[in-house]
C-alpha positions, 0 to 999 in steps of 0.5 A: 310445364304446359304453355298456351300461346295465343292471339286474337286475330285481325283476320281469322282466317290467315295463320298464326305464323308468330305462334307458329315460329315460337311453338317450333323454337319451344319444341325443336330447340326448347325441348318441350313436347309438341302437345305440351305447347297449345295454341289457341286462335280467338276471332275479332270480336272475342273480349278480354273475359271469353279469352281468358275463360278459354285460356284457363280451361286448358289450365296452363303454367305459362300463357304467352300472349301475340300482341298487334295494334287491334288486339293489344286492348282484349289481350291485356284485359284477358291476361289482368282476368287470368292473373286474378283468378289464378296469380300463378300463371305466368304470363309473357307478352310479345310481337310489335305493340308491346315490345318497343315499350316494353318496360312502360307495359310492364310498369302500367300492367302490374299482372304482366310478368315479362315482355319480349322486346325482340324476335322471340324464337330465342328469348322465349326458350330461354324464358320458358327453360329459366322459369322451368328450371326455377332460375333468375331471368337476370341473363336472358337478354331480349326481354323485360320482366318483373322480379319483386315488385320491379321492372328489370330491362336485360340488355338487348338480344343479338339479332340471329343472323343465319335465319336458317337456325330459326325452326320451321314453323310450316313442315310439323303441321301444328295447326289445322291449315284447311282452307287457311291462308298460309303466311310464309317468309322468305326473308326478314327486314328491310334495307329501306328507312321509312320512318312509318314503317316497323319493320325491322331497322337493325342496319347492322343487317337489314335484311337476312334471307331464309336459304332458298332450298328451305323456301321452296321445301316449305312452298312446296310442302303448303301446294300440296296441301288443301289452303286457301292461299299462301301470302308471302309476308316479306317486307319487299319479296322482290327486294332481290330481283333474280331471287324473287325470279326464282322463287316463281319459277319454283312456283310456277314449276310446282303449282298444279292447282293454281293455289293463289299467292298474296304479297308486297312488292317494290314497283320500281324492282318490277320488269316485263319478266316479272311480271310476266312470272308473277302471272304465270305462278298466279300471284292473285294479289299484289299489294304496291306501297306508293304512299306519297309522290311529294318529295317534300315529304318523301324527305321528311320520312326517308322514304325512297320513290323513283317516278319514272321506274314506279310507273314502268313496274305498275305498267309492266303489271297492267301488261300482265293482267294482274291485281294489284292495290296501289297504297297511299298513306294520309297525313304524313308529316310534310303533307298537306291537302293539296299535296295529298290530292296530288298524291292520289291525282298521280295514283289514278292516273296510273288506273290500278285495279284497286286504291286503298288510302290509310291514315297515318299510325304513329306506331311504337318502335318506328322512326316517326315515333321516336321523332314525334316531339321533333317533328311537332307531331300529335298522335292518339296514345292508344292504338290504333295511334291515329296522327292527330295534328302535325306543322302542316295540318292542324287537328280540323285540316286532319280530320278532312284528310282522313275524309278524302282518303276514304272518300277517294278509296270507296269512289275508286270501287265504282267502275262508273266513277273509275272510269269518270275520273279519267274523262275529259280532264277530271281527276280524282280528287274533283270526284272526291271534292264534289262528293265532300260538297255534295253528301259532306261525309265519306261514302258508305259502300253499302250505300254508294251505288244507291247513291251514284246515280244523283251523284253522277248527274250533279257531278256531269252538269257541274263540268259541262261533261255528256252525262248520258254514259255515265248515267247509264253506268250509274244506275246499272250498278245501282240496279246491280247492286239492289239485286246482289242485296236481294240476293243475300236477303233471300239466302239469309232468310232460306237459311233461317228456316 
């Protein structure tokens, strides 16, 4: 039996990890050959019919398909192609899109043979060795399937809760990693109950943990291969303090060639020694959910935020020189707009290096999903799932949340509105008030430093603040900006011939 395992990538170049884990269950514990399972990556632009063309050319038994909120759309039209052309491949879906509606996927797609609802490392070699073995999916728990025209939704699967069983993905190097990000976890789920958040809820056992001698083999083993970067995709990586210590003293003991490390953290788990440790082992990106700073609706989502300790831990990251982005999340229910331009007024006033505002996704399987009707909650029912309109902000009130969120985002990339939003009294949100006044939509970043200038002047005499500085600033980032463009023209010209 030949199986293809695919995806289109938001990014391409970070590795399939969800392939990755399911090829090594299917070779390690499914007993298929490592060549008669391929894995096949499409970028973000590739269409339902260049993604089926491909599949088909390697002319499979089995296609299962890794579907996420930007590419559930290519990915179900690739497969409708496939079943056409060749109805007897069998084609299997899996991962966060698709496996909390599962059964609705099943019903509106009737190309589709069956669903992974759960992890996959156990439900697909039990699917793969039924079909291969010609017997009824009626046991396999985990999955929905199709069988004579109708959807049959098998109990759910037990959670695995010694991850230690689960195969590796890193060690039998399946795929070229070359100048790849390397996606590695050292845990699953989370102990935490945000509402927005998919991650894995199971509170019989919210949070399993990948022994550490396995973590540092498979660490070890990606430092001294030639990669980009190692992005360690846990829901909180420091969620265990002394744990996560560890962890960067491995690193830290290990990394000769200073490979760059990427992940999540918890700001309020932060102390001087780490991340005094995150530097040392050269955590390059640190990402920091912040999200809101209103209890009103902190409450609402159930999602916990300690002040006083959030602003040491980014204190103790400033300390340290690191980059990190501060996340908000625009449009929970609850909020408001002065709420929110609180929320992002509090953020700048801690000066992360970078901001990043998200609008709101009501994503299947989360909490705020299951509870939309009840909270009065409107949602695109499409991905990416946008919320539309809750009790406290109406579709229009929505729509100019959406423009301060990125507004506030695009404005905190210029070091001259950087450091003007903390001048004199200002705040973010006037910088982001005066900017909707003045040019009525977000920024374009191509286009800001162009802009800023005018923008800065108008801004400075508005508030009675000394503009020569920041006129000064402005228009060296415009020049800057003119000559990076000039720049890329001339390389893009070269290498035209």
């Amino acid at each position: 039996m030949r199986l293809t395992l695919a995806t289109r990538h938001a990014n391409p170049d970070f590795m399939p990890l969800a392939l990755l884990y399911l090829k090594a269950a299917l070779v390690e514990h499914g007993g298929l050959a490592a060549d008669g399972v391929q894995i096949a990556e499409f970028g973000r632009a590739a269409s339902g019919e260049e993604i089926a063309s491909q599949l088909l050319a390697g002319e499979p038994d089995v296609i299962g398909l890794s579907c996420y909120v930007w590419n559930g759309r290519a990915l179900l039209e690739a497969a409708r192609r496939i079943k056409a052309e060749r109805p007897h491949i069998r084609i299997v879906l899996g991962g966060p899109e698709v496996g909390p509606v599962a059964d609705d996927v099943l019903a509106k797609h009737p190309y589709v043979d069956a669903v992974v609802r759960s992890e996959g490392e156990v439900p697909i070699c039990d699917l793969v060795g039924a079909w291969r073995e010609g017997r009824s999916l009626g046991g396999i728990p985990g999955i929905s399937f199709r069988a004579d025209g109708a959807v049959t939704a098998n109990p759910e699967a037990p959670i695995v809760r010694d991850l230690n069983r689960v195969a590796s993905p890193h060690l039998a190097n399946y795929l070229d990693h070359t100048k790849r990000v390397i996606c590695l976890e050292t845990q699953r789920g989370c102990v935490f109950t945000c509402n927005f958040c998919f991650y894995n809820k199971d509170y019989s056992i919210r949070n399993r943990r990948f022994d550490l001698p396995r973590v540092k083999e498979e660490i070890r083993y990606w430092l001294e291969q030639d990669v980009r970067q190692i992005f360690l995709m846990d829901p909180v990586f420091n969620l265990n303090s002394e744990r996560a210590k560890e962890i960067c003293r491995f690193i830290v003991e290990h990394n000769h060639r200073r490979v760059p490390f990427h992940t999540e953290v918890w700001a309020e788990f932060i102390d001087d020694e780490m991340a005094q440790l995150f530097a040392a082992a050269n955590f390059a990106f640190i990402e920091v959910g912040l999200q809101t700073s209103d209890h009103a609706v902190l409450e609402i989502v159930e999602r916990r935020f300690k002040r006083q300790q959030f602003i040491e831990g980014i204190g103790f990251l400033k300390k340290h020189e690191l980059k990190f982005e501060l996340q908000l999340i625009a449009g929970l229910p609850g909020e408001t707009l002065e709420t929110f331009r609180r929320s992002l007024d509090f953020a700048a006033t801690l000066d992360p290096p970078q901001l990043a505002a998200f609008n709101l996704m009501i994503l299947p399987g989360t909490e705020l999903w299951r509870k939309a009707d009840a909270l009065h909650i409107a949602f695109d029912p499409d991905p990416p799932y946008h919320v539309r309109s809750h009790e406290t902000l109406d579709a229009p009130a929505m729509v100019q949340i959406a423009d301060i969120a990125q507004t506030a985002e695009t404005l905190w990339k210029s070091p001259t509105l950087h450091f003007l939003a903390r001048t004199d009294g200002a705040r973010l949100s006037d910088l982001v008030d005066a900017w909707l006044a003045w040019h009525e939509r977000p920024p374009e970043r191509d286009a800001l430093a162009s802009l800023l200038p005018a923008f800065v002047a108008r801004y400075c005499a508005s508030r009675g603040v000394a503009a020569a500085f920041f006129q000064a600033s402005a228009e060296l980032e415009c020049r800057k900006a003119a000559e990076v463009a000039l720049g890329a023209m001339g390389s893009e010209i070269h290498a035209s011939g």
